[in-house]
C-alpha positions in Angstrom: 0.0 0.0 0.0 1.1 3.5 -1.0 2.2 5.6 1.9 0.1 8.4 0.9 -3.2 5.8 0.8 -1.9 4.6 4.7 -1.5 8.6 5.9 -4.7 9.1 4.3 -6.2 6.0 6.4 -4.1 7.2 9.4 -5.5 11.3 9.0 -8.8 10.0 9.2 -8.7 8.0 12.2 -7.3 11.0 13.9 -10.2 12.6 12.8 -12.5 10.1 14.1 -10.6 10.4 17.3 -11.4 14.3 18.0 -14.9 13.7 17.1 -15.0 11.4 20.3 -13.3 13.9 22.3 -16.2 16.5 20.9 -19.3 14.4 21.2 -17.4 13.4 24.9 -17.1 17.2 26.1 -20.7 17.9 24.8 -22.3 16.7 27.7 -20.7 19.5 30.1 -19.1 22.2 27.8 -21.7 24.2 24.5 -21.2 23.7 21.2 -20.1 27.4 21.1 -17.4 27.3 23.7 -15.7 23.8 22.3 -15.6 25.9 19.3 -14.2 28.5 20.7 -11.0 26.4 22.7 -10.8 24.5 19.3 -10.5 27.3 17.7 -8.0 29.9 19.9 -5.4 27.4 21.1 -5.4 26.4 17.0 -4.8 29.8 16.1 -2.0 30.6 18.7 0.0 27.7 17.3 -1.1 28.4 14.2 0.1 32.1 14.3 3.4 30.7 16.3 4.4 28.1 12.9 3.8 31.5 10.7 6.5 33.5 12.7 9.1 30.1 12.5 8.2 30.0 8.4 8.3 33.9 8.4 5.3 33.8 7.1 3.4 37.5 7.2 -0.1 38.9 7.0 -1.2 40.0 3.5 -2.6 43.2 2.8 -4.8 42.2 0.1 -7.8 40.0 -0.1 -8.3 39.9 3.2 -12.5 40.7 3.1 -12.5 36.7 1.1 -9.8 35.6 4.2 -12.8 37.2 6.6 -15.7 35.0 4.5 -13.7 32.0 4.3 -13.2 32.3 7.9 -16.8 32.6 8.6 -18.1 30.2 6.5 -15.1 28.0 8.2 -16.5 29.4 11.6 -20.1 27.9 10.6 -19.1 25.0 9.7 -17.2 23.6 12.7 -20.3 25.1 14.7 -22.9 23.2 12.5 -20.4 19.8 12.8 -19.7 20.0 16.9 -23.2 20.6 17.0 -24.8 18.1 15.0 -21.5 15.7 16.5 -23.2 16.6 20.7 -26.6 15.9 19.3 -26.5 12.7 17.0 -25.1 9.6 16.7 -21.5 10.2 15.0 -21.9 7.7 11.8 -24.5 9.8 11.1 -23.1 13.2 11.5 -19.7 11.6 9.8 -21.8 10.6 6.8 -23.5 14.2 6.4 -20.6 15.9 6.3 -19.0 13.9 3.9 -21.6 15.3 1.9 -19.3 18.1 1.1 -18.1 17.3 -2.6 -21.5 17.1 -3.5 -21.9 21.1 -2.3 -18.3 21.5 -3.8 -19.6 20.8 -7.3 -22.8 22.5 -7.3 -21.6 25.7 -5.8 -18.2 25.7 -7.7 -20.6 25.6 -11.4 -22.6 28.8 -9.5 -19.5 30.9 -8.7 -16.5 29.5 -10.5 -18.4 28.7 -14.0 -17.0 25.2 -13.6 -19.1 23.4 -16.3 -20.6 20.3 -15.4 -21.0 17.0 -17.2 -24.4 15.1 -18.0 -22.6 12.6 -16.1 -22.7 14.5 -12.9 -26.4 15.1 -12.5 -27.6 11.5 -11.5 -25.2 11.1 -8.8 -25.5 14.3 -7.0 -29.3 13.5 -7.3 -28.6 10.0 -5.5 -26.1 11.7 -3.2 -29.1 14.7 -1.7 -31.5 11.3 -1.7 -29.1 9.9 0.7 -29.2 12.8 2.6 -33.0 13.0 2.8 -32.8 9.3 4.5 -30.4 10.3 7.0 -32.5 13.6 8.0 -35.7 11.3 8.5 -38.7 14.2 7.8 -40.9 11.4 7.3 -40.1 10.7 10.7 -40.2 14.4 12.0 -38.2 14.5 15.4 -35.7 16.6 16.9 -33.4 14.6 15.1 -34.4 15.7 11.9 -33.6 19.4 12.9 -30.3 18.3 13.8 -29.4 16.4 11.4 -30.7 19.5 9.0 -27.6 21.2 11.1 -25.6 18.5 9.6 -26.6 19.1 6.0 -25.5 23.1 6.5 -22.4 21.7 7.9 -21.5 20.3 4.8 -22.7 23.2 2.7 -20.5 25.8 4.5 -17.5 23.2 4.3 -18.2 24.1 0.2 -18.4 27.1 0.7 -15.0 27.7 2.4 -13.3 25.1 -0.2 -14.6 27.8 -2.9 -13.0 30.3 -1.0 -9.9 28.4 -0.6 -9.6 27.7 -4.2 -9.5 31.5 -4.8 -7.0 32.6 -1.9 -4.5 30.0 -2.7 -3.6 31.4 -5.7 -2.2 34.8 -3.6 -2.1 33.7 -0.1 -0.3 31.0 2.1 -1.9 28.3 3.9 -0.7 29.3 7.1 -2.5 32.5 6.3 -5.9 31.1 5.2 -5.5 28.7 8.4 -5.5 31.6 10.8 -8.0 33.8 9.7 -10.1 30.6 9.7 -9.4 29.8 13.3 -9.1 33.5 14.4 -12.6 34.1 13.0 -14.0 31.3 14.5 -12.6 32.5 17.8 -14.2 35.7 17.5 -17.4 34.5 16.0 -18.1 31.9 18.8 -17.4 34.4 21.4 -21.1 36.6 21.4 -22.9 32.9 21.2 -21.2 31.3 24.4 -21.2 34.7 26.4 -24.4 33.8 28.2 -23.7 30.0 28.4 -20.3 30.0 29.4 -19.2 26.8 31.6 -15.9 26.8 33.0 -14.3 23.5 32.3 -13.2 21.1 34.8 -9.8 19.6 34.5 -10.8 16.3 32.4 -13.1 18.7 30.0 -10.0 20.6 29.7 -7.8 18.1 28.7 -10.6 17.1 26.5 -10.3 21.0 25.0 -6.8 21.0 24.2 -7.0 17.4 22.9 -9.0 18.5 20.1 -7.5 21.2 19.2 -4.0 20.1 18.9 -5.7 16.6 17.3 -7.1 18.1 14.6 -4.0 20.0 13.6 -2.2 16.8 13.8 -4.5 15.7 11.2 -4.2 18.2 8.7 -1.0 18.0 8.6 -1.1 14.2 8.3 -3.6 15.0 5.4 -1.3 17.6 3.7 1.4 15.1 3.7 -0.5 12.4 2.4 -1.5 14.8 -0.6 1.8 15.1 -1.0 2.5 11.3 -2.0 -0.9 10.4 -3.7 -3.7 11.7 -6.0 -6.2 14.0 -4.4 -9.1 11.6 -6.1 -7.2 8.6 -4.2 -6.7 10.0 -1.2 -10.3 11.6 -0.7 -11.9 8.1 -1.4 -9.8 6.3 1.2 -11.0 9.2 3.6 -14.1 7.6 3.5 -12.7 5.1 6.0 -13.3 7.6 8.6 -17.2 7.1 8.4 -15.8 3.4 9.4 -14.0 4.4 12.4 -16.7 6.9 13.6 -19.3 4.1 13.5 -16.6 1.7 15.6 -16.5 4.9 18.1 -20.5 5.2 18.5 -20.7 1.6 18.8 -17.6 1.2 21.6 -18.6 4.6 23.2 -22.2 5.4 23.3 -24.0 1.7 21.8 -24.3 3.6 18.3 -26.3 1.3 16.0 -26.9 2.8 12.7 -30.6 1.9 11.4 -31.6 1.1 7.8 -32.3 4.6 6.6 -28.9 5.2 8.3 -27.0 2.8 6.4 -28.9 3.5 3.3 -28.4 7.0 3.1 -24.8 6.3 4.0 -24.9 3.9 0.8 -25.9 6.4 -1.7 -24.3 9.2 -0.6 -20.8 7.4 -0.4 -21.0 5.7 -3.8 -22.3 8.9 -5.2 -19.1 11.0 -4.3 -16.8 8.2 -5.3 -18.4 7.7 -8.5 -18.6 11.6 -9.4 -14.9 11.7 -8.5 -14.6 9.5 -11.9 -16.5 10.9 -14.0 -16.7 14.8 -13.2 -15.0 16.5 -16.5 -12.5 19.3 -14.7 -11.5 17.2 -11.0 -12.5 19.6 -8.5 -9.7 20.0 -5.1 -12.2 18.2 -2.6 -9.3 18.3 -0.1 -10.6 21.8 1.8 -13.2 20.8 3.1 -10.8 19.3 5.7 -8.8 22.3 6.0 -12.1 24.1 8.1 -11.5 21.6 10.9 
């Protein structure tokens, strides 16, 4: 096996680990605030690898840095939220409902004609989705798992973003604003809720924060050996090791609709990585987390 398909397997089971350490700390700390601890101690070190790579703050483009951050900023908030309030197969399979949003959005605001070829499977893909949300059977899950759709759709919306500021900025940059945004955006929604984290929550805080940046870079390195198509594909592991969690953790059991949906949306984005005319970079979606 390739050693860019095994970092690939490896980046997603870290992954899979700080959505444990999430759904975990949901219980005591808010959505908001886990956002918010994610997101500053990710920024500082963040900020600290830009001063070691003498790395500085551009002058220009910086109102698309602020939406990319936003849209970054609502994402993680839709994820750790639908993460706290549904099984995590579930949530894991929503969001991987990203490439879908990727291709539509990318035709609206990047003119990136799509192929005949496309249509059926990103029909299949939203089908998928509609079994996972349940609004046949209307519920409070339904509304979260709604939450999980958005979180996909603004994990789009910052890989269109991306696409544009990489051309004139450097990661590092389009990293911080991300996480500095969040930080700030999170702020005014955990004012009133704030809970002040025991020691184990703590730990828990800082876990998943310096987790997920130990994944992207795992991520970036495995792009850096293997085909983005390839390595997207194998990412689909992590849906794997997110249903082991639920099971081991919480006594997850995905139901039919679950696995269903999970089905069609998963063979839907691996068969439009194939046939797609112009391969679109699916690999920011992971840089918002």
């Amino acid at each position: 096996m390739k050693n860019g398909v095994l970092l690939a397997v490896f980046s997603s089971l870290i992954f899979s680990i700080m959505n444990v350490l999430v759904k975990a700390v949901s219980v005591n700390i808010p959505t908001a605030e886990v956002v918010f601890f994610r997101s500053i101690i990710g920024a500082l070190v963040v900020l600290f690898m830009m001063r070691q790579s003498k790395v500085f703050f551009s002058k220009n483009g910086v109102p698309l840095l602020v939406t990319r951050g936003i849209l970054g900023a609502l994402y993680l908030l839709a994820y750790f939220y639908a993460i706290a309030n549904m099984p995590l197969t579930d949530a894991s399979i929503l969001v991987h409902l990203s490439p879908i949003f990727v291709v539509i959005l990318s035709s609206i605001f990047l003119s990136e004609k799509l192929s005949k070829g496309v249509v059926p499977f990103v029909i299949l893909a939203l089908l998928g989705a509609i079994l996972l949300v349940k609004p046949f059977h209307y519920s409070t899950y339904s509304l979260v798992a709604i939450v999980g759709v958005l979180s996909a759709l603004f994990a789009a919306g910052a890989s269109i973003s991306i696409r544009l500021l990489t051309k004139s900025h450097h990661k590092y940059e389009i990293i911080f604003y991300f996480l500095a945004t969040a930080t700030l955006v999170s702020i005014p929604l955990m004012w009133h809720n704030f809970v002040i984290p025991s020691f184990i929550d703590l730990l828990y805080l800082i876990g998943i924060a310096l987790i997920s940046l130990l994944g992207l870079i795992v991520l970036t390195t495995a792009l850096t050996h293997e085909n983005v198509i390839i390595v997207e594909i194998v990412r689909y592991i992590g849906i794997f090791f997110n249903a082991i969690w639920g099971f081991v953790f919480w006594v997850e059991i995905p139901d039919y609709y679950t696995l269903l949906g999970g089905a069609l949306i998963i063979g839907a984005c691996i068969a439009l990585s194939k046939v797609r005319e112009r391969p679109i970079n699916l690999t920011h979606k992971q840089v918002a987390k």
